[in-house]
N, C-alpha and C positions, 0 to 999 in steps of 0.2 A: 601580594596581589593575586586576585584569584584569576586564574585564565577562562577565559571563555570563548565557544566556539567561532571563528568568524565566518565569511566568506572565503576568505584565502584557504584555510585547512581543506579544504576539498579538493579532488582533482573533477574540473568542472565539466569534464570530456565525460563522467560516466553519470552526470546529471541523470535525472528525467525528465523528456521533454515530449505526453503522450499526446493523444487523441481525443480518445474515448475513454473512462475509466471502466475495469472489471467489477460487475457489479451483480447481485442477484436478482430475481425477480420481486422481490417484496424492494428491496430498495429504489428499486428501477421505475416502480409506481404499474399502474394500470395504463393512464394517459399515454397513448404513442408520439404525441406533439410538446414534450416537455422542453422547455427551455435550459441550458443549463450555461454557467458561465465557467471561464476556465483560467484560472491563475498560475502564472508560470512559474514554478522553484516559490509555491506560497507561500511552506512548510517545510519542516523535517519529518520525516517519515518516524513515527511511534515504533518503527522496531531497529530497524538502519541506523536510523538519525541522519539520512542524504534526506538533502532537496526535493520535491518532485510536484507535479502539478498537479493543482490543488481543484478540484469540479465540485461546484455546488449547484444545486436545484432542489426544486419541491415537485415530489411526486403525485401530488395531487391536489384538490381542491378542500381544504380545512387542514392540510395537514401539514405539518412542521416543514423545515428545508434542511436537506439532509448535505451533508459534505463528506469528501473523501479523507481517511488516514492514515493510510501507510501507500507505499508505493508499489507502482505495479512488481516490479521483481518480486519485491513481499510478496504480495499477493498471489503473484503466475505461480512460485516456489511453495507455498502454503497452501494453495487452490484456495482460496479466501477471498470471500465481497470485499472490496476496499472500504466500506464504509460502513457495515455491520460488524466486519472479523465471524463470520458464520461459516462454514465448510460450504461451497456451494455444489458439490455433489450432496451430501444426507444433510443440512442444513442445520448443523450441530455446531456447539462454540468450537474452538479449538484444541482444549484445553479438556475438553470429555473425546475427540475425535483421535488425538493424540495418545491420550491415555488408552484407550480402547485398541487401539492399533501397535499397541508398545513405541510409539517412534518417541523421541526424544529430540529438545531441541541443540541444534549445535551451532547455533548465533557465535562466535566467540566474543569476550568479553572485553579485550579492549580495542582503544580507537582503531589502530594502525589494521589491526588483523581483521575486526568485522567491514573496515573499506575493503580489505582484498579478497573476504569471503564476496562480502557484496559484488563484486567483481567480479567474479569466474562464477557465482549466481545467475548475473546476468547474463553471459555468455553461452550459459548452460541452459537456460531460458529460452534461447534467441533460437540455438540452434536444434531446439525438438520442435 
């Protein structure tokens, strides 16, 4: 039987439960009166794989509606638009911003251990 993640695997106290998402000026749109809706623990987070709240809206008039993908900790820890993945100091992928700067990523690879990076992430987040 193959196992799959549930609900219960998580400890649900280091959820995401935000605001406002982090996000760049090109995502953000031009319009200052954009609507945006907010869905709570929508998703897994594309790097984590925790929960977190999920904000969609369209930033302007003809143009697609964009949504959030990983979570803020992601994102605070990476300096990253949540919904492009773009550097938002020089507006580069990550993955050229990375390379350039020699950093390397140290996500660890399984469940137990990337919860309790994610974790002291967080904390390390909170308190700069």
């Amino acid at each position: 039987m193959a196992t799959s993640k549930g609900a219960n695997t998580y400890n649900r106290l280091n959820w995401e439960d935000s605001e406002f998402p982090v996000l760049c000026q090109t995502c953000l749109g031009d319009n200052p009166y954009i609507r945006m809706t907010k869905e709570r623990f929508g998703k897994e987070c594309k790097i984590c794989s925790r929960p977190f709240t999920v904000f969609r809206w369209c930033p302007g008039s003809r143009m697609r509606f964009k949504k959030t993908e990983v979570c803020q900790t992601c994102s605070k820890q990476k300096n990253v638009c949540q919904t492009c993945l773009l550097d938002l100091e020089y507006g580069l992928p990550v993955q050229v911003r990375d390379y350039a700067m020699n950093m390397k990523d140290e996500i660890p690879k399984s469940e137990v251990n990337r919860e309790y990076y994610s974790q002291n992430m967080e904390r390390e987040v909170i308190v700069k």
